[in-house]
C-alpha positions as CSV (number, residue, x, y, z in Angstrom):
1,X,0.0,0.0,0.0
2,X,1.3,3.7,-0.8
3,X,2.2,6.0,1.9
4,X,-0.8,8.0,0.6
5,X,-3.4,6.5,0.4
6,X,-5.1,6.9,-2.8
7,X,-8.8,6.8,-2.8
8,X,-9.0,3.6,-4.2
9,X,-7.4,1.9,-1.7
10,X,-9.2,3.6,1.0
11,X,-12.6,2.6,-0.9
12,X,-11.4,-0.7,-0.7
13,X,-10.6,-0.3,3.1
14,X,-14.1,0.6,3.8
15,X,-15.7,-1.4,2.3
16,X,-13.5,-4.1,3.8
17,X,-14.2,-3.0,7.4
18,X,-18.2,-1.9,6.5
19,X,-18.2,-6.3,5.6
20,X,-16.8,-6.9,9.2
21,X,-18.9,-4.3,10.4
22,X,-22.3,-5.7,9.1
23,X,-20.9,-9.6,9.4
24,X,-20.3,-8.3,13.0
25,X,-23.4,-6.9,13.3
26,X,-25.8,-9.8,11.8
27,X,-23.3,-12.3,14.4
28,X,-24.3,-10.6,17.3
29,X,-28.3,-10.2,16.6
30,X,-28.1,-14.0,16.0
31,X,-26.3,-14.9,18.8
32,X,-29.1,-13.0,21.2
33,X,-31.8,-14.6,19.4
34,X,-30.1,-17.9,19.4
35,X,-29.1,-17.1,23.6
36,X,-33.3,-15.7,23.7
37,X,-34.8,-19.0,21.7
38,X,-32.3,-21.3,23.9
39,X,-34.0,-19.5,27.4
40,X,-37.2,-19.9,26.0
41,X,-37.0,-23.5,25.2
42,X,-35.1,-24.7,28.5
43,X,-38.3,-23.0,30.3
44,X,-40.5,-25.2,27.8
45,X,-38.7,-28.4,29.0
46,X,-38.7,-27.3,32.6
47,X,-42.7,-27.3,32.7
48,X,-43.2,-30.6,30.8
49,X,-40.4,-31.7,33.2
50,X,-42.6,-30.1,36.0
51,X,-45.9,-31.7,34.7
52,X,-44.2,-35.0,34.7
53,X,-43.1,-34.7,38.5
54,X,-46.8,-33.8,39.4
55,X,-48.6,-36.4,37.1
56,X,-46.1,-39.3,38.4
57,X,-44.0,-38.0,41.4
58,X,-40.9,-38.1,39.6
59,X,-37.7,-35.4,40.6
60,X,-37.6,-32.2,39.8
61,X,-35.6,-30.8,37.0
62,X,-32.5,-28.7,38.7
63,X,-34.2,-25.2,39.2
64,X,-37.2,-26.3,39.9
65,X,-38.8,-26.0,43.7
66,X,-41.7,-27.4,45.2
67,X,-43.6,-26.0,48.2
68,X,-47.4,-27.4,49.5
69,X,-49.5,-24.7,50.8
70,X,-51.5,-25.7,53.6
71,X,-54.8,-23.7,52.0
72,X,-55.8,-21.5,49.2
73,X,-52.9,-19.2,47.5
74,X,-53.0,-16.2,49.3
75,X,-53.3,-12.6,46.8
76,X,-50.6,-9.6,48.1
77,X,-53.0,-5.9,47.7
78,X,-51.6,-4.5,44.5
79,X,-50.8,-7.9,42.9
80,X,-52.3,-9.1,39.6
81,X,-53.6,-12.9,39.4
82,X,-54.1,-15.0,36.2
83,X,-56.1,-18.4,36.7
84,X,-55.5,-21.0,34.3
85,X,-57.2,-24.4,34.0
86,X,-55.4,-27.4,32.0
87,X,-57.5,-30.6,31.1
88,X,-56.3,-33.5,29.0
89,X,-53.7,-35.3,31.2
90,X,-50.8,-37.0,29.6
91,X,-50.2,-36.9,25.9
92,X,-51.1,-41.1,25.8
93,X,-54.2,-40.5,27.8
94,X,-57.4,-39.0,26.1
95,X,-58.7,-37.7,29.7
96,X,-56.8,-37.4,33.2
97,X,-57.2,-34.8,36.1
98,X,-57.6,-31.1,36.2
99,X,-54.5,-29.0,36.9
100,X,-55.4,-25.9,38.1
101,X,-52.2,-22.7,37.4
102,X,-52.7,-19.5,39.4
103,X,-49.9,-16.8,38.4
104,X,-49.9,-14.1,40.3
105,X,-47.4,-11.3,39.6
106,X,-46.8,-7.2,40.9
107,X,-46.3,-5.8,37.2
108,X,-47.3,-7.9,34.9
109,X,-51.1,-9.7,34.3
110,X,-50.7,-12.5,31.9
111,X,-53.6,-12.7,29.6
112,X,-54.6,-16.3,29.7
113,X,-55.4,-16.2,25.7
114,X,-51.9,-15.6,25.2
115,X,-51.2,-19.0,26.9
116,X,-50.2,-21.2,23.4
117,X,-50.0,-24.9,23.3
118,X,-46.5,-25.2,22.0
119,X,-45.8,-28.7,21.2
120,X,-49.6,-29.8,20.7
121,X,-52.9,-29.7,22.5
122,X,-52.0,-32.0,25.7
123,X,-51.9,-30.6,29.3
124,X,-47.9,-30.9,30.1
125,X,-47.9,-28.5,26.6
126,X,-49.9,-26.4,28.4
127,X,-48.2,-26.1,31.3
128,X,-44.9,-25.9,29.3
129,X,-46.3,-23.3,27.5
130,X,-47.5,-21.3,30.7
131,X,-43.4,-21.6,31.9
132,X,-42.4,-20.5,28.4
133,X,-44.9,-17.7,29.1
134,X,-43.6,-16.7,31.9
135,X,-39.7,-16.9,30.8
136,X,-40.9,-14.2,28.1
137,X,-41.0,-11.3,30.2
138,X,-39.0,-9.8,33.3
139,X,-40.4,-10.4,36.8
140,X,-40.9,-12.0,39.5
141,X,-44.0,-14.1,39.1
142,X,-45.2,-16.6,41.7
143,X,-47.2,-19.9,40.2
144,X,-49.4,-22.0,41.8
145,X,-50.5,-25.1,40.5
146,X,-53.0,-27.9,41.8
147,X,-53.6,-31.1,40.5
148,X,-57.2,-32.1,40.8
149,X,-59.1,-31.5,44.0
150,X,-55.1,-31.9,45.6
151,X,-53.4,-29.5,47.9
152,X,-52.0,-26.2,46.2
153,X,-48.3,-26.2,45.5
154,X,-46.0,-23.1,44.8
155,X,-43.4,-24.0,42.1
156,X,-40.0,-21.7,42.7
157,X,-38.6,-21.7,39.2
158,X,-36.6,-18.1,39.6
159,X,-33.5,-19.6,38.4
160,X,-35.6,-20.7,35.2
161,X,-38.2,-18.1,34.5
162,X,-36.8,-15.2,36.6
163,X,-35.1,-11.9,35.3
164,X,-31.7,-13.1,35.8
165,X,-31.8,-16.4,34.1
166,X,-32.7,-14.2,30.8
167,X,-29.7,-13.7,28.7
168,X,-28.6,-10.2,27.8
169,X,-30.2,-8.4,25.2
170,X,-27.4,-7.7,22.5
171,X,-29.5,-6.4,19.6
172,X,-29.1,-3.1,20.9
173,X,-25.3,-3.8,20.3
174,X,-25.9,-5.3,16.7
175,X,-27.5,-2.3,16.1
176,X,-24.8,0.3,17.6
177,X,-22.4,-1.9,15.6
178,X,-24.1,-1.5,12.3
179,X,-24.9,2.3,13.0
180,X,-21.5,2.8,14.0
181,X,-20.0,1.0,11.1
182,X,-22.2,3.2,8.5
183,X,-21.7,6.5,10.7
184,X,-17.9,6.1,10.1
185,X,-18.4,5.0,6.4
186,X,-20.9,7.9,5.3
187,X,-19.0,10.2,7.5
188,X,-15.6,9.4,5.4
189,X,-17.8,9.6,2.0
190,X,-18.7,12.8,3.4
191,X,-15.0,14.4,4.2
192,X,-13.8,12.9,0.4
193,X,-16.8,14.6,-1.1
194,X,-16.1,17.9,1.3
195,X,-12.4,18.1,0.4
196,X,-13.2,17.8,-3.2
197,X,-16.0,20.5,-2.8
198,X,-13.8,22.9,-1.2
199,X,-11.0,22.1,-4.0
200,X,-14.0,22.8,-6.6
201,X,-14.8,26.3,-4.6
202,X,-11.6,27.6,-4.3
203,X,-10.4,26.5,-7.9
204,X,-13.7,29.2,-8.8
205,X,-12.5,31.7,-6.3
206,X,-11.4,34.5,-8.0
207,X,-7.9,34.8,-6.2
208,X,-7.3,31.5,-7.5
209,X,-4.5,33.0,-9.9
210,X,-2.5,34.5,-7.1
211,X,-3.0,32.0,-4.4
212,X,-1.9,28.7,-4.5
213,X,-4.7,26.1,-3.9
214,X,-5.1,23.7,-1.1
215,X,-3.4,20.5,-1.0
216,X,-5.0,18.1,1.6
217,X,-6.6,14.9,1.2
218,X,-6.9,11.8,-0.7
219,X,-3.6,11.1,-3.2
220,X,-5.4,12.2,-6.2
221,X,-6.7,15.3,-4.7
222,X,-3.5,15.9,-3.7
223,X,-2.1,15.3,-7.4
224,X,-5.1,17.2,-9.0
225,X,-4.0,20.1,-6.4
226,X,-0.4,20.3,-7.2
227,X,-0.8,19.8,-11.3
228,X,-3.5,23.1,-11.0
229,X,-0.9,24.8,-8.7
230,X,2.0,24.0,-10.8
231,X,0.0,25.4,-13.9
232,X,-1.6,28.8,-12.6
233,X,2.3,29.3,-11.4
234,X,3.3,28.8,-15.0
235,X,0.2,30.6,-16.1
236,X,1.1,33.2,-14.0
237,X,4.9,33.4,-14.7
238,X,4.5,33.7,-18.6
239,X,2.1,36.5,-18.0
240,X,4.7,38.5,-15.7
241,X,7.5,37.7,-18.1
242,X,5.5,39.1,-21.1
243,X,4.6,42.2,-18.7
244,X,8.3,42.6,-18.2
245,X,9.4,42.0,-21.7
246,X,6.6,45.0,-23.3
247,X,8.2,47.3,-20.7
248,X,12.1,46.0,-22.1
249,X,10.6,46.8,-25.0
250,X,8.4,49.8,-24.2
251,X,11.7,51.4,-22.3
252,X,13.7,50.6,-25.2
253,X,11.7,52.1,-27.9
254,X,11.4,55.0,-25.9
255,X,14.7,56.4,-27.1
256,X,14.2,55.8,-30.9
257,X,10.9,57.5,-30.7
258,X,12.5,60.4,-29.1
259,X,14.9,60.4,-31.9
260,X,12.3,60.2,-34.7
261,X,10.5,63.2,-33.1
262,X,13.6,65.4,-32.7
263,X,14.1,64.7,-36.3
264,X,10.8,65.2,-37.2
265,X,10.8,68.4,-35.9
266,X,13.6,69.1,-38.7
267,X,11.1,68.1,-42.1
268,X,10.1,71.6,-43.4
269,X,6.7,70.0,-45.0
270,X,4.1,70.2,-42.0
271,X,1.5,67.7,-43.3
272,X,4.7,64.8,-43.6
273,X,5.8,65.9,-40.7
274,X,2.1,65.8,-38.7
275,X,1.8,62.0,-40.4
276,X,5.0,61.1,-38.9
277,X,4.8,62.5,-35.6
278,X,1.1,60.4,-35.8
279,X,2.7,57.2,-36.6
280,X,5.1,58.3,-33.3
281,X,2.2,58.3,-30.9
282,X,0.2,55.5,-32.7
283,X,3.5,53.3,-32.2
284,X,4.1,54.2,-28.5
285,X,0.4,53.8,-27.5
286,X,0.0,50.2,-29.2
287,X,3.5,49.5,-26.8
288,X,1.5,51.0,-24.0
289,X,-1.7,49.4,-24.3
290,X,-0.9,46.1,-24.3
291,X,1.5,46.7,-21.3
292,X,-1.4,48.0,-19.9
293,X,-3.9,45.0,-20.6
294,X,-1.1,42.3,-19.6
295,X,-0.6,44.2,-16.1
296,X,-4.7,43.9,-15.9
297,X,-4.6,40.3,-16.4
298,X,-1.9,39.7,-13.8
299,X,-3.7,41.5,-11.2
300,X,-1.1,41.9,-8.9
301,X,-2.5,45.0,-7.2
302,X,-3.6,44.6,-3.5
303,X,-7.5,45.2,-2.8
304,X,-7.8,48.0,-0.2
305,X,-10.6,50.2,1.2
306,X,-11.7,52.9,-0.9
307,X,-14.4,55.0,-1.8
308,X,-16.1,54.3,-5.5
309,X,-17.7,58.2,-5.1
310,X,-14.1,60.2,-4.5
311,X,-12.6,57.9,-7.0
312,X,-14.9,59.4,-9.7
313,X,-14.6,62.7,-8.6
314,X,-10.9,62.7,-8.8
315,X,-11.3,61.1,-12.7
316,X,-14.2,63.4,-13.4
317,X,-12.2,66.3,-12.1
318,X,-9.3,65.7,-14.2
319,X,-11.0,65.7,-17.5
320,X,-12.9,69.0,-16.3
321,X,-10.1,70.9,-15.5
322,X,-8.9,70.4,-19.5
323,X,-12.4,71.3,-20.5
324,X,-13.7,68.3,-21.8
325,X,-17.5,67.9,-21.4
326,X,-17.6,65.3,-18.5
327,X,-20.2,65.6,-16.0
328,X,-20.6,63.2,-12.8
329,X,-24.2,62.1,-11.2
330,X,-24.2,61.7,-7.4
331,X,-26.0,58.8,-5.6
332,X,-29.0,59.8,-4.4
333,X,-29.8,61.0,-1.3
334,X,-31.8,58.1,0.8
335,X,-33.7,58.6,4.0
336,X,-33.5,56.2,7.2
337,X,-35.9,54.9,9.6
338,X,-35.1,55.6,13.2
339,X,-37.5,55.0,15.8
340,X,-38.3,52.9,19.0
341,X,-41.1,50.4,20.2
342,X,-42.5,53.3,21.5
343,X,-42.2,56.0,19.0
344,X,-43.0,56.7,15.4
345,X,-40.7,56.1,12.9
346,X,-39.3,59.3,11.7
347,X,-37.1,59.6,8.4
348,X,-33.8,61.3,8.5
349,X,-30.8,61.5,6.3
350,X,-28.5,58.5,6.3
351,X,-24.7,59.4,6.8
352,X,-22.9,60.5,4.5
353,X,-25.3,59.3,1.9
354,X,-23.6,59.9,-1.3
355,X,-20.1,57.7,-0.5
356,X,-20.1,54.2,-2.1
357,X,-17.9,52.3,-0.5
358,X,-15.7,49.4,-1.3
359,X,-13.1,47.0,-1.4
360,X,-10.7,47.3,-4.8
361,X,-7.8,47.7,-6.7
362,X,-7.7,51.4,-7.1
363,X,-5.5,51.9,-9.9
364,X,-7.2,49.3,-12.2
365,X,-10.7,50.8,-11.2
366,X,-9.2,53.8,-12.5
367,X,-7.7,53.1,-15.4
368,X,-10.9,51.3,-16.4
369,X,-13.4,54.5,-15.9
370,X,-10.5,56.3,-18.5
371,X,-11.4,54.0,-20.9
372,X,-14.9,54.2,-21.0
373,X,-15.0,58.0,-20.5
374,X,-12.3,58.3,-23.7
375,X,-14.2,56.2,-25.6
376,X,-17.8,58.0,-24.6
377,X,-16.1,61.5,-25.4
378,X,-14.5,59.5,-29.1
379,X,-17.1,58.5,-30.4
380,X,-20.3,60.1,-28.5
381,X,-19.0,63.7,-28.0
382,X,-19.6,64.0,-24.1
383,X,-19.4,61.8,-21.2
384,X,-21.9,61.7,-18.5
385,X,-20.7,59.6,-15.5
386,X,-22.9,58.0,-12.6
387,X,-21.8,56.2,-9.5
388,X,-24.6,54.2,-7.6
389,X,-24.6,51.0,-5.5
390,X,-27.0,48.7,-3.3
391,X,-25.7,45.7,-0.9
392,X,-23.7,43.6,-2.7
393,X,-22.7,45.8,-5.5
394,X,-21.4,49.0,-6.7
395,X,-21.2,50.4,-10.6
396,X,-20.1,53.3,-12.8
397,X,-22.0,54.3,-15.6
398,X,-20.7,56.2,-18.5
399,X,-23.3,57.5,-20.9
400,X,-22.5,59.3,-24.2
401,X,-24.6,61.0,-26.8
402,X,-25.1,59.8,-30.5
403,X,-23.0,56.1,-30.7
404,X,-24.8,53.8,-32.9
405,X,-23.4,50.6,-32.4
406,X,-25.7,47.6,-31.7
407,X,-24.9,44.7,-28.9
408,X,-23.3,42.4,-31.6
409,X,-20.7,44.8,-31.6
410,X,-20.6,45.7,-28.0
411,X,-19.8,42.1,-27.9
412,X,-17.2,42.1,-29.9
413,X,-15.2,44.8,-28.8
414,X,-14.7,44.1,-25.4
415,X,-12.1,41.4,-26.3
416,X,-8.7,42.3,-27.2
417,X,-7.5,44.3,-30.4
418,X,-11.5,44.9,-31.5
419,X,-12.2,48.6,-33.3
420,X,-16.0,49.3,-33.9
421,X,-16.6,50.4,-37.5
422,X,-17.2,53.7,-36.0
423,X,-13.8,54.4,-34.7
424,X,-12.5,55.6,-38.6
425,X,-9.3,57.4,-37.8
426,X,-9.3,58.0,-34.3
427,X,-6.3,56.3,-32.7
428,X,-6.5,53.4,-30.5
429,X,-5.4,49.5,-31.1
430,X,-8.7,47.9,-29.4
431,X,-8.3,47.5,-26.1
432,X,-10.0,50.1,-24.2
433,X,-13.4,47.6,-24.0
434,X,-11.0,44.5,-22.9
435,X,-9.5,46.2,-20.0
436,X,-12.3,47.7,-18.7
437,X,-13.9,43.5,-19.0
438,X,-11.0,42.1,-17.4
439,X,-11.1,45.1,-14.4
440,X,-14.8,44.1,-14.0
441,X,-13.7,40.3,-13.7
442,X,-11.2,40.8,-11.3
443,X,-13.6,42.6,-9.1
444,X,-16.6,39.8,-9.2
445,X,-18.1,41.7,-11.8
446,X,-19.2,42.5,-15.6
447,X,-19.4,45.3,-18.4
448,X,-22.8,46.1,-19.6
449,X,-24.1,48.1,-22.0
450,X,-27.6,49.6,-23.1
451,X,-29.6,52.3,-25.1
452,X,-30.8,55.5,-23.5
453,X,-30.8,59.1,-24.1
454,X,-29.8,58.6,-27.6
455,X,-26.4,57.3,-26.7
456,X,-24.7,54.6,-25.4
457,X,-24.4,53.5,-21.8
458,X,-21.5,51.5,-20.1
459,X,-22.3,49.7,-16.7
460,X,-18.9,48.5,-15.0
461,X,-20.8,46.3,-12.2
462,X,-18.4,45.7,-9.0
463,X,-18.5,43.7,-6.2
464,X,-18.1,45.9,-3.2
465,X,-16.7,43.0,-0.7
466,X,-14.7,41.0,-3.7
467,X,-11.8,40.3,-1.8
């Protein structure tokens, strides 16, 4: 057997020991009802044995006790009496004398109908079957029993028929054997199927890219655990070596471009020179971009406290202070309830009413509201921005005025290197939309768009306790 033990060694194991468990189990109900039917039957041949003594004066069987009473048996207040009357004699006679059973007990009142003729219809059976009767239950019964128009005798049979001549009950036992055997059996199903839930769950989880997974449990969760580690690290690595090659190359072609623009300067025609210097920033900004999207994808900035409200302001306000026409919507104000059991609810402004906060990657959150607000004021002349939230989420909302593209192309464009058929010979290499998608991701959330006001609106949904 492996160190680790794989799961299909420990399904063999259980099922192994849930055999001896149940084979257990089913020994040790038969063994009390074999220990039960044995009691049962030695009080059987006790009273034939008994009848046999009275009928022909022969000894007693060991256990067995006889007493003459000099007069009628006497009743104890509180006792209960059952009076029995046997006719039929021995089993080779067709007639013989009465015998006459009086059982008198402090608990128990044995119905005489219960009385059964084990063994056939003669009158030892009967009494037989009264000492079987009385071996069925626990306590401490006293029998009379007259033969004829004889004296009354008391038969002392405790040691037959009594409470402790019973043999233990074990089928409580079976029973706390078989329970026991399937509690530890469904309760090891249950921590296989646990551990491979919570692998499941935090292979969803959205840090699972930076955070290595769990590795616990059964070999081949274990192997599943490190295989999915070993590739997110890879994952991971080529993403952070692409980041750092774009900004090799991104650094590097930084003092080319310079270059080209100092010589650019130098060209005496002003429309060759305006088309080169275009080229220049178009080149740099396709550099830039996907640096940009690769550092998104890695999301290697820490979540923190902030506030979603002073986040747009400080955005809004920078494209204000250049004149371009973005405008920001507040949250509304809402009203809360305050009251007692014993006064009227009474409305009254919440605190600080209009701040959204949440937890989130500041920079990246950002970034992404740039992108949506450059492309609202490229291709829908003005940007109107809103910042709103409820319990669980938060969003910003970017409206422009006069884009016509449909949701196919919304679609589209929100994966990487995607221009809308609109974007003519504004700059840009596509991946504005993607950033913005892979921002929302990385927060539990999702880019939206819609129709209103006769532009286009942008909903960048956020989870507000993400991480």
């Amino acid at each position: 057997m492996p160190s680790r033990l794989s799961l299909r060694w420990l399904a063999r194991l259980w099922i192994v020991l849930a055999m001896i468990a149940g084979g257990a189990a089913v020994w040790v109900w038969m063994r009390s009802e074999t220990a039960w039917q044995d009691h049962l039957d030695r009080a059987y041949l006790a009273g034939l044995a008994l009848h046999e003594s009275l009928d022909s004066g022969v000894a007693l069987p060991p256990g067995l006790s006889l007493s003459r009473l000099a007069g009628q048996p006497d009743l104890q207040p509180g006792w209960r009496e059952t009076r029995i009357t046997l006719t039929g004699g021995r089993p080779d006679q067709s007639y013989g004398p009465r015998l006459s059973v009086r059982i008198q007990s402090p608990d128990i009142q044995y119905p005489a109908a219960a009385i059964e003729s084990v063994g056939g219809g003669s009158q030892a059976a009967g009494l037989a079957s009264v000492t079987r009767g009385l071996a069925r239950f626990c306590s401490q019964p006293r029998l009379f029993v007259q033969l004829d128009q004889g004296v009354w005798s008391r038969v002392d049979g405790q040691q037959v028929w009594g409470c402790q001549a019973a043999p233990r009950d074990l089928r409580l036992l079976a029973g706390a054997i078989l329970l026991g055997g399937l509690g530890l059996l469904f309760g090891w199903v249950a921590e296989v199927s646990g551990a491979f839930a919570g692998f499941a769950a935090a292979l969803r989880d959205h840090r699972a890219r930076n955070a290595a997974l769990p590795v616990g449990g059964v070999d081949e969760l274990r192997q599943t655990a490190e295989a999915v580690n070993a590739y997110v690290a890879q994952d991971r690595a080529a993403l952070e070596n692409r980041a750092m090659v774009l900004s090799g190359v991104s650094h590097d072609l930084g003092t080319p471009a310079t270059r080209l623009r100092l010589r650019s300067a130098l060209i005496e025609d002003d429309d060759l020179r305006a088309r080169l210097e275009r080229d220049i920033d178009e080149m740099t900004g396709m550099i830039d971009g996907v640096l940009t999207y690769t550092r998104a994808e890695i999301g290697s900035e820490p979540f923190r406290q902030l506030s979603l409200t002073s986040l747009a302001e400080a955005v809004v306000a920078d494209y204000q202070d250049v004149g371009l026409p973005v405008t920001l919507t507040l949250p509304p104000i809402r009203e809360a309830g305050a009251g007692t059991l014993f006064s009227r609810m009474t409305a009254r402004p919440a605190a600080d009413p209009q701040t959204v906060l949440m937890r989130g990657q500041p920079t990246s959150l950002r970034r992404a509201l740039t992108n949506l607000i450059d492309n609202a004021l490229k291709y829908g002349r003005e940007a109107r921005v809103g910042v709103d939230a409820d319990a669980d989420d938060a969003w910003l909302t970017v409206t422009d005025r006069g884009s016509v593209l449909t949701q196919g192309d919304l679609a589209r464009l929100t994966g990487a290197f995607q221009r809308g058929e609109n974007a003519g010979a504004e700059r840009g290499v596509g991946l504005g939309l993607a950033i913005v998608s892979t921002v929302a991701a990385q927060h539990g959330g999702r880019l939206e768009f819609g129709h209103e006001d006769g532009g286009l609106s942008a909903r960048l949904i956020l989870c507000r306790r993400w991480a």
